[in-house]
N, C-alpha and C positions, 0 to 999 in steps of 0.2 A: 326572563328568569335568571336568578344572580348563583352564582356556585354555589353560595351559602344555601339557596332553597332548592339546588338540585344533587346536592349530595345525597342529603336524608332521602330524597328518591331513590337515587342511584343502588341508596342500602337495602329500600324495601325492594327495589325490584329483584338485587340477589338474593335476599333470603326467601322471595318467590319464586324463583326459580329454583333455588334450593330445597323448598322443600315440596314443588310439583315435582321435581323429577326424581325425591325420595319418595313418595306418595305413588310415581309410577313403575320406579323400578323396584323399590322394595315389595311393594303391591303385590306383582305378581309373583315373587316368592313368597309372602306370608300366603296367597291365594293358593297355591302348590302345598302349603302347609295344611292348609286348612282341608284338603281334599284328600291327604294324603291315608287315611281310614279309608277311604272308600276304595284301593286298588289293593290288588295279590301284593304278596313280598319280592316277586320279583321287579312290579312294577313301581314300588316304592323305589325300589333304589334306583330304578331309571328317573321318575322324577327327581330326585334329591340330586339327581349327578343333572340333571335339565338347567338346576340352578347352583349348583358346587361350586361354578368359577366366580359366579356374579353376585354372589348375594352378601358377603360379606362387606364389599367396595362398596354395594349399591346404599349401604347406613352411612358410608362418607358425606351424603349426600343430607341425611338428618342432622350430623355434627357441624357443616359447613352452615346449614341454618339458623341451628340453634346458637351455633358461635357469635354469628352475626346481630342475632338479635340481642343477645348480652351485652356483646362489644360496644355496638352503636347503637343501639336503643335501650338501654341498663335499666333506666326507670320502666319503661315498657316488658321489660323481660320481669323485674319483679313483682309486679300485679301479675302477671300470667302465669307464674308457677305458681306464686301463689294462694292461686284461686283453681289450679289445676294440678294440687300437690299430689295427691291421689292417684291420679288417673298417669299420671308419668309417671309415678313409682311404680303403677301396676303393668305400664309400659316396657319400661326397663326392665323388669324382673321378667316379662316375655319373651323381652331380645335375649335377656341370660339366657333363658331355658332351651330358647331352640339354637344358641350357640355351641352349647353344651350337649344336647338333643344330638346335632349335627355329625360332632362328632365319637359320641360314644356308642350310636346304634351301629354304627361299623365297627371299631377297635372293643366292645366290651363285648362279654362270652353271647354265645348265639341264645339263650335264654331269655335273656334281659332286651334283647332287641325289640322287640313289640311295646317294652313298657318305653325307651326311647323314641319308639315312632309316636304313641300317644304322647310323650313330652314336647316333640317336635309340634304335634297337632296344638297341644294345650296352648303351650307356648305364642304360634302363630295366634291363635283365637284372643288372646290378652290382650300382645299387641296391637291386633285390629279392633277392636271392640274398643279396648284403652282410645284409640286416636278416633275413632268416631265419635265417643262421648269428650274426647278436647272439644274435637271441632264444632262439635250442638254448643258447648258450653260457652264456646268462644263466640261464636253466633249472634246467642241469643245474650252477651254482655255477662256473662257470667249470674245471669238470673236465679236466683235457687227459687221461684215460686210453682207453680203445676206447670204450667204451660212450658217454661221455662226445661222442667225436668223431662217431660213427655217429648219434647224437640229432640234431648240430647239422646234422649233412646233411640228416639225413630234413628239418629244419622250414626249412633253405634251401633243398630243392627245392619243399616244399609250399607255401611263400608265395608263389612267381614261380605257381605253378600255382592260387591261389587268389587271386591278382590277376586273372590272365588270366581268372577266371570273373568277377569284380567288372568287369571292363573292357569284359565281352562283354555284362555285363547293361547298364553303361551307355552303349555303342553300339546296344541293341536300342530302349533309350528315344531316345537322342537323331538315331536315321539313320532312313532310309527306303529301300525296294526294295532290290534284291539286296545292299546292305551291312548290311541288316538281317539278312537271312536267311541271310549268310554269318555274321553275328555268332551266330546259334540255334544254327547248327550249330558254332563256336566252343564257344560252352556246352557245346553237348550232349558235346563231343568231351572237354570236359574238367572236371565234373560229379561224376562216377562216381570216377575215378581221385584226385581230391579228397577224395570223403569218406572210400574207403578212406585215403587218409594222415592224415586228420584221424582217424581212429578209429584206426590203428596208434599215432599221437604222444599220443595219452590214453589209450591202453592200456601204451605207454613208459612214460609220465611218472612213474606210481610210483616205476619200480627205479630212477630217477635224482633221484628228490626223494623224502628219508625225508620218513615223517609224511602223504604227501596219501592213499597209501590208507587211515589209518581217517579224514582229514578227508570222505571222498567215502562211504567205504561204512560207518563207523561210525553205528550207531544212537542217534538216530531221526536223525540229520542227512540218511542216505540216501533217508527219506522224502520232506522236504522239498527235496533237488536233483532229484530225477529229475527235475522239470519241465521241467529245462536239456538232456539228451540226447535228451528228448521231442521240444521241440518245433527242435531243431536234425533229427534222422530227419522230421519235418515238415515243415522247411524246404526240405530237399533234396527228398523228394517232392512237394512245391508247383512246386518248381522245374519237375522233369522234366513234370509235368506241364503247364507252359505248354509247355515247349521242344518238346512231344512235338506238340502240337495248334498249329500255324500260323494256324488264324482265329483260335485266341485275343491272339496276338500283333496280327495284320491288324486284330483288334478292339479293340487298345492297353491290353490285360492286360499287354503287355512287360515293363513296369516292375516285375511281382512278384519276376521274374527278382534284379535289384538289388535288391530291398527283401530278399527272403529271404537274400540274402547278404550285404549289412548286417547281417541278424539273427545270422546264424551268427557272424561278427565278434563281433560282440558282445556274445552267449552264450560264447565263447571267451576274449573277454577278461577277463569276470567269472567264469569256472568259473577262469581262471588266476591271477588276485586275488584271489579265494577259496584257492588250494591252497596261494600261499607268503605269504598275509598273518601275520605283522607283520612279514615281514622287508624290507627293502628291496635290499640284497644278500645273497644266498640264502643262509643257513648262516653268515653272518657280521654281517653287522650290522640290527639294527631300526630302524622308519624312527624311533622316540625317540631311541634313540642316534648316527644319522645328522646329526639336524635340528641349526642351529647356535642361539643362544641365543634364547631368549625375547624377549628385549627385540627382537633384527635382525627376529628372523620379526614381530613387529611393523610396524616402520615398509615390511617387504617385502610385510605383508598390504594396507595401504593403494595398491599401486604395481599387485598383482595384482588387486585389487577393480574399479581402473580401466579398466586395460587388458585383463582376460578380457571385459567385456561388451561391448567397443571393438569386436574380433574376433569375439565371435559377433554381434554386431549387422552387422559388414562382410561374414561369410561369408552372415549369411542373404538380405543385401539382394545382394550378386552373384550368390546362384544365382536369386534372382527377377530381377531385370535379363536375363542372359543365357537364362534356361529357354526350351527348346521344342527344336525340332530343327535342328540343325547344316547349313549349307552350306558350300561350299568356302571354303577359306580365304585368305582376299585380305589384300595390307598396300598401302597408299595410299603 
């Protein structure tokens, strides 16, 4: 492989990484959002303070991708918005709300607080719902026929419903007493209902992407994936497993809760990068034909070299700073 056909690699694979680990970390703040109805007011502000330090940083991670695909795939970024003009205005306008949400249910008079908590909630629910309907969209090549529309529902309900399990593992890690144990039962409530939709939207995905079924079940290829539905039916059984046993929790196993569901993440992301690799807009353009010259992805690989280790050097030194478990949330 010559530099020239492994740049444009090089870019897809950051702006995949860019955007699984805004996909995982902002996840489980909009997940925290989106639950945030269902606890007392004291327990609201222990959530909200759960994710106070991370949640703002953790969109660097949206920006860093979506940069990238502008920069070095331009023609590829302007079929994508726009064919996804909607759905990322109704995106943005979620991240406003619960930036704004964030921080006026603390500094604005104690009245108005609840309609702030619902803003934060509303908010969250856009966001996630917004990026579920990209990704059906994106999928299924930006289809607008039935089948087409019906997909991108199924994966906007299943993401808001697969944050809320990422959100409830990381309230089981970071809370204590009854916000914990209402977080288990969070889980448990929405667990089940998850993996069926995640097994219905891989069972989908064929009749709306030629080609992924003999990429999955063409021989010998089928030997060497199965590892991935394997240990995803293992994840979720790990899961139920903690959720089911409460001293294992009381005994601070909680956290496999989130780790398993990171994993599912992320078995998800690679079985999905696997089904439409090389293309980068599904059925129409590859990410060689996308990337712009040679020579730019140059002076742009020296700009990314800098600043990707910048961010993960900040991301990993802010969750050690802030790690352990969350109190109520105060602003001086």
């Amino acid at each position: 492989m010559t530099w020239a056909e492994f740049l444009p690699l090089f870019f897809l694979a950051v702006m995949g990484l860019s955007l699984l680990a805004y996909v995982i970390l902002d996840g489980y703040d909009l997940g925290v959002g989106l639950l945030l109805l269902q606890a007392t007011d004291a327990e609201k502000d222990t959530m909200i303070a759960s994710i106070g330090p991370f949640w703002d940083a953790n969109e660097t991670w949206l920006v860093l991708g979506v940069g990238v695909l502008l920069i070095a795939f331009p023609m590829a970024h302007g079929l994508v918005l726009q064919a996804l003009y909607l759905p990322v205005a109704m995106m943005l306008i979620g991240l406003i709300l619960r930036g704004v949400a964030f921080d006026f249910r603390a500094k604005a008079p104690l009245k108005y607080k609840p309609f702030w908590n619902r803003a934060f909630f509303a908010g969250s629910l856009m966001a996630s719902a917004s990026q579920g309907w990209m990704l059906g969209s994106y999928i299924t090549g930006f289809a607008s026929g039935p089948l087409g529309w019906a997909f991108s529902l199924g994966i906007a309900v299943t993401l808001p419903a697969a944050y809320v399990l990422l959100g409830s593992g990381w309230l089981i890690m970071k809370t204590e007493g009854d916000l914990q144990q209402k977080a288990v039962r969070w889980a448990r409530l929405v667990l089940w209902p998850m993996a069926a939709a995640l097994l219905a939207i891989s069972a989908a995905t064929p009749l709306v992407k030629e080609g992924v079924l003999e990429k999955w079940f063409g021989v010998p290829q089928v030997f060497a994936l199965l590892p991935v539905p394997l240990m995803c039916a293992l994840a979720f059984f790990a899961m139920r497993w903690v959720l089911t046993r409460p001293n294992l929790v009381n005994a601070g196993y909680g956290w496999l809760v989130f780790a398993n569901t990171v994993l599912i993440f992320v078995l998800a992301f690679f079985g999905l990068a696997y089904s439409i690799f090389s293309d980068i807009v599904i059925g129409r353009m590859t990410v060689w034909e996308a990337a712009i010259s040679t020579a730019s992805l140059n002076v742009i690989f020296f700009g990314v070299a800098i600043t990707l280790p910048v961010i993960i050097g900040y991301t990993v030194f802010m969750y050690r700073v802030f790690w352990g478990k969350a109190t109520a949330l105060k602003y001086g």
